[in-house]
N, C-alpha and C positions, 0 to 999 in steps of 0.2 A: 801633791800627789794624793791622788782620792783611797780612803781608808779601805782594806778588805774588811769584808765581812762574810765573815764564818754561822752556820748553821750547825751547832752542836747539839746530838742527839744521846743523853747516855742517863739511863736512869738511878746509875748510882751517884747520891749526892756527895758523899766524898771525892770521886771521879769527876764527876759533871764542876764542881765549885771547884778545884787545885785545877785540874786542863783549863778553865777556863780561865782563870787567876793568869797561868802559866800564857797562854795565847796573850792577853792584852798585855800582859808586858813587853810582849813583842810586838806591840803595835795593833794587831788585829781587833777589829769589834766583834764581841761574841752574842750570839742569840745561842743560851741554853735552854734545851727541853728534855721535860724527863720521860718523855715517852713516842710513840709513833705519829700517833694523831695530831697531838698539838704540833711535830715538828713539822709535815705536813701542813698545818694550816702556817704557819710560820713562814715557812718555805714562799705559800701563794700572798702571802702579805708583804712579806719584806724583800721576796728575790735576790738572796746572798751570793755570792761571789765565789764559796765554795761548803758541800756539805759533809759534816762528820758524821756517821751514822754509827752508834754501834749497833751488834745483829741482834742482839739479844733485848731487847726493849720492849716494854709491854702496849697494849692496843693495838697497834701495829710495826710488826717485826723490822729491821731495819732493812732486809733483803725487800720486801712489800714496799716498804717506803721510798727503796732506790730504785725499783721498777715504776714508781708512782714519779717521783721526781723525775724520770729517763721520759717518760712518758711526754711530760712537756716542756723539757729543758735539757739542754746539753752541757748545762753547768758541773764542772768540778766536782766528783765525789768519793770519796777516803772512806773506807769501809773500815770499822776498828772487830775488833775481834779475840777471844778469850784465848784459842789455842790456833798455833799456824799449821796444826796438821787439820782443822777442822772444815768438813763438808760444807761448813758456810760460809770460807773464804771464795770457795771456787763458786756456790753460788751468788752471792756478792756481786763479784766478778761479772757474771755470765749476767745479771742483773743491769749489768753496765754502769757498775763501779768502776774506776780509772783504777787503785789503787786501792791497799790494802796496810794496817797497822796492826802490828799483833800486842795485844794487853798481858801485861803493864808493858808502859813504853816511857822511854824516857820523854822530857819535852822537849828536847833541844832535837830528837830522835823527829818528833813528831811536827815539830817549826820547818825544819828541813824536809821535810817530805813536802807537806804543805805547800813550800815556797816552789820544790820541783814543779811541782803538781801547776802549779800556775803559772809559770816560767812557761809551760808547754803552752798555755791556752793562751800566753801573752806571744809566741813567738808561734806563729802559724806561717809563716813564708816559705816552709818547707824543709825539709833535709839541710845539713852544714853542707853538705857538697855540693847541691843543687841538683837539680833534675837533670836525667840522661836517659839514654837509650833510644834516640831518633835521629835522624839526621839533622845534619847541617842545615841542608835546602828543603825540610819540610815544612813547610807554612805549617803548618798546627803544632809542633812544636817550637817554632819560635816565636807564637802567640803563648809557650806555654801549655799544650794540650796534648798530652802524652797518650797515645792509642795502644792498647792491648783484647786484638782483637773485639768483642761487642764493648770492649771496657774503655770509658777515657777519663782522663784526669787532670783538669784541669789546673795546673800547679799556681797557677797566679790568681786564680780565682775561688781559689780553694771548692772547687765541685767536681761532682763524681756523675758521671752516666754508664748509665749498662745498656746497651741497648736501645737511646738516649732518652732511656727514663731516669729523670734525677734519683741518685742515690741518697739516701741520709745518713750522714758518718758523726758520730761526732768527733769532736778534737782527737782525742786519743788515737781512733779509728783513723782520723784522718792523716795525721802521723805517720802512723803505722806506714799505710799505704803509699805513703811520699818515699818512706824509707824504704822499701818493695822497689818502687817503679823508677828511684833514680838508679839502681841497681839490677837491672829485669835478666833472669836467667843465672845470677847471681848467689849462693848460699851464703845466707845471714843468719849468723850464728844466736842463739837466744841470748849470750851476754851482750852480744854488738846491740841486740834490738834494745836489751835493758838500757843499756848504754847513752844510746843516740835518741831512742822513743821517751825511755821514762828518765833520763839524767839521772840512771845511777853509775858512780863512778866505784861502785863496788859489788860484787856479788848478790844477786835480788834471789828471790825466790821467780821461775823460768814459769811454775804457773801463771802468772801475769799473764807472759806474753801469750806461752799458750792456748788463753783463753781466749783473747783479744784475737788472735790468728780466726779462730774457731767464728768468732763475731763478726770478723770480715768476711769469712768464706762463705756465709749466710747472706749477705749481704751482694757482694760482687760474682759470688760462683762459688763451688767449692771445689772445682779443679784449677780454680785460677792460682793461687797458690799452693807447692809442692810440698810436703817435708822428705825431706831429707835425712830419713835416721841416721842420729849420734852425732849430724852434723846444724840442722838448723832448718830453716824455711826459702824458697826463692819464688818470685815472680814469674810465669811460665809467660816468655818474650810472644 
């Protein structure tokens, strides 16, 4: 089995040398850097498998560097962070960071996230239930092409059209959307999405999803999905 390799970005050297110590004993290869820029160049040399950023890094900030990374890569990215009530989670996030780590974190805290994290991008066939909401006798869904009015989704081929201009999702996003469209007109609740999207089998933080919601609706429409106060989000069939 081919080795992950991790992109750690953290300019504290006691931080940056124990995480890193702590990852390779769990198998992973690390590329440490202590700041934006080199991890950036890093990034375009080596093409790792998943990156750690934290936000606070000097040359360039680690939000900057996950819009830079986003920019040409849909790889895996773990946004780390000093306070979980802070404005640069949700930018982070909106940056199109997958997830988030609030500091100090334990490392078994943070192997486990990790492993989520790539679990998703290793397992893209769609939803545990599979895809729904069409008929029986519709030829485009039983090729797998799920229609939502200008919107289709092709669940086996993993692509998105609007309009039938390709969409560009990444994994997360695409996720996301599988988990919408086997469910269309359905309210899903932000633990379920935690749940089923990001493998957590415990209470997350529902900004995640929120944001992610927010990233799709940009994306596919913003009427296309509803919320639902106090109850969640659905697919409008």
């Amino acid at each position: 089995m081919a080795e992950t390799h991790v992109l750690f970005v953290e300019d504290d050297d006691v931080i940056r040398e124990a995480t890193t110590l702590a990852l390779e004993r769990d198998g992973f290869v690390v590329t440490a850097m202590p700041d934006g820029l080199s991890g950036l160049e890093s990034f375009r040399a080596h093409r790792p498998d998943i990156a750690l950023l934290d936000v606070m890094v000097p040359g360039m900030d680690g939000v900057s560097l996950c819009r830079r990374i986003r920019d040409e890569s849909t790889v895996p990215v773990i946004m780390l962070s000093a306070r979980a009530d802070s404005i640069d989670v949700v930018l982070g996030l909106e940056a199109g960071a997958d997830d988030y780590v609030t500091k100090p974190f334990d490392g078994s805290v943070l192997v486990a996230r990790i492993r989520a994290v790539l679990r998703r991008f290793d397992h893209s066939g769609g939803p545990q239930n599979g895809a729904g909401g069409a008929s029986d006798h519709d030829p485009d869904a039983e090729r797998g092409v799920l229609s939502f009015g200008d919107l289709e989704v092709d669940t086996e081929g993993m692509e998105v059209r609007r309009s039938g201009a390709h969409v560009a999702l990444t994994p997360t996003e695409m996720r996301l959307l599988l988990e919408f469209s086997s469910a269309p007109g359905t309210v899903l609740s932000r633990d379920r999405l935690l749940e089923r999207v990001w493998d957590y089998d415990w209470g997350g933080d529902t900004r995640v999803v929120d944001v992610h919601v927010q990233r799709l609706r940009t994306k596919i429409g913003q009427d296309r999905i509803e919320t639902v106060r106090g109850f969640g989000y659905k697919l409008k069939a």
